[in-house]
C-alpha positions, 0 to 999 in steps of 0.5 A: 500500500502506498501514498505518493505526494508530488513535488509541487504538492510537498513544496506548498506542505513545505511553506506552511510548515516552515511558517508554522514552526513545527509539525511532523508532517501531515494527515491525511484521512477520509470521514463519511461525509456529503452526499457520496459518502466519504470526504478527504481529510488533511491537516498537519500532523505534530506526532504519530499514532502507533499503527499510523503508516508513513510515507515521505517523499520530497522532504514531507511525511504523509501520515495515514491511519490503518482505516483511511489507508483501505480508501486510499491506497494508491493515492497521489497528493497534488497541488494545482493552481487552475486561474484563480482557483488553487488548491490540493487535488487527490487522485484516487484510483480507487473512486467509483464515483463523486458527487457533483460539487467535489465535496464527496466521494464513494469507492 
């Protein structure tokens, strides 16, 4: 199981840290939520859980707990800027579908 995160993706988590002044990295996670079931989760993360899995790439720890890691096995973190808008994108190879407004998704 594994979790990739780009190089514009780790250089905006990077900015953020170093501007925090702390953090191990960041985590992320899925809740049920919206109208496809599950939403994305992210925030920083100052400690690990003991079964969290770790995965770093370009100098920034994803941390993940055991039962997010089922829904986002796979996934690759993103940062894009499309004109005015910018922001994380998650390609999750394994969605099935998404509702309309991109709050939410099933697998």
């Amino acid at each position: 199981m594994t979790i990739t995160i780009t190089e514009a993706a780790a250089r905006h988590v990077r900015n953020y840290m170093d501007n925090r002044g702390s953090g191990l990295g960041i985590r992320l996670g899925v809740r049920t939520s919206g109208c496809s079931g599950m939403a994305y989760v992210l925030e920083f993360a100052d400690d690990s859980e003991a079964d969290d899995q770790i995965f770093e790439q370009h100098g920034v720890k994803v941390l993940v707990d055991p039962k997010s890691l089922l829904y986002l096995d796979g996934t690759e973190l993103d940062y894009t800027k499309e004109g005015l808008n910018e922001g994380f994108k998650f390609n999750n190879p394994n969605v099935k579908d998404a509702c309309g407004c991109g709050e939410s998704f099933n697998v």
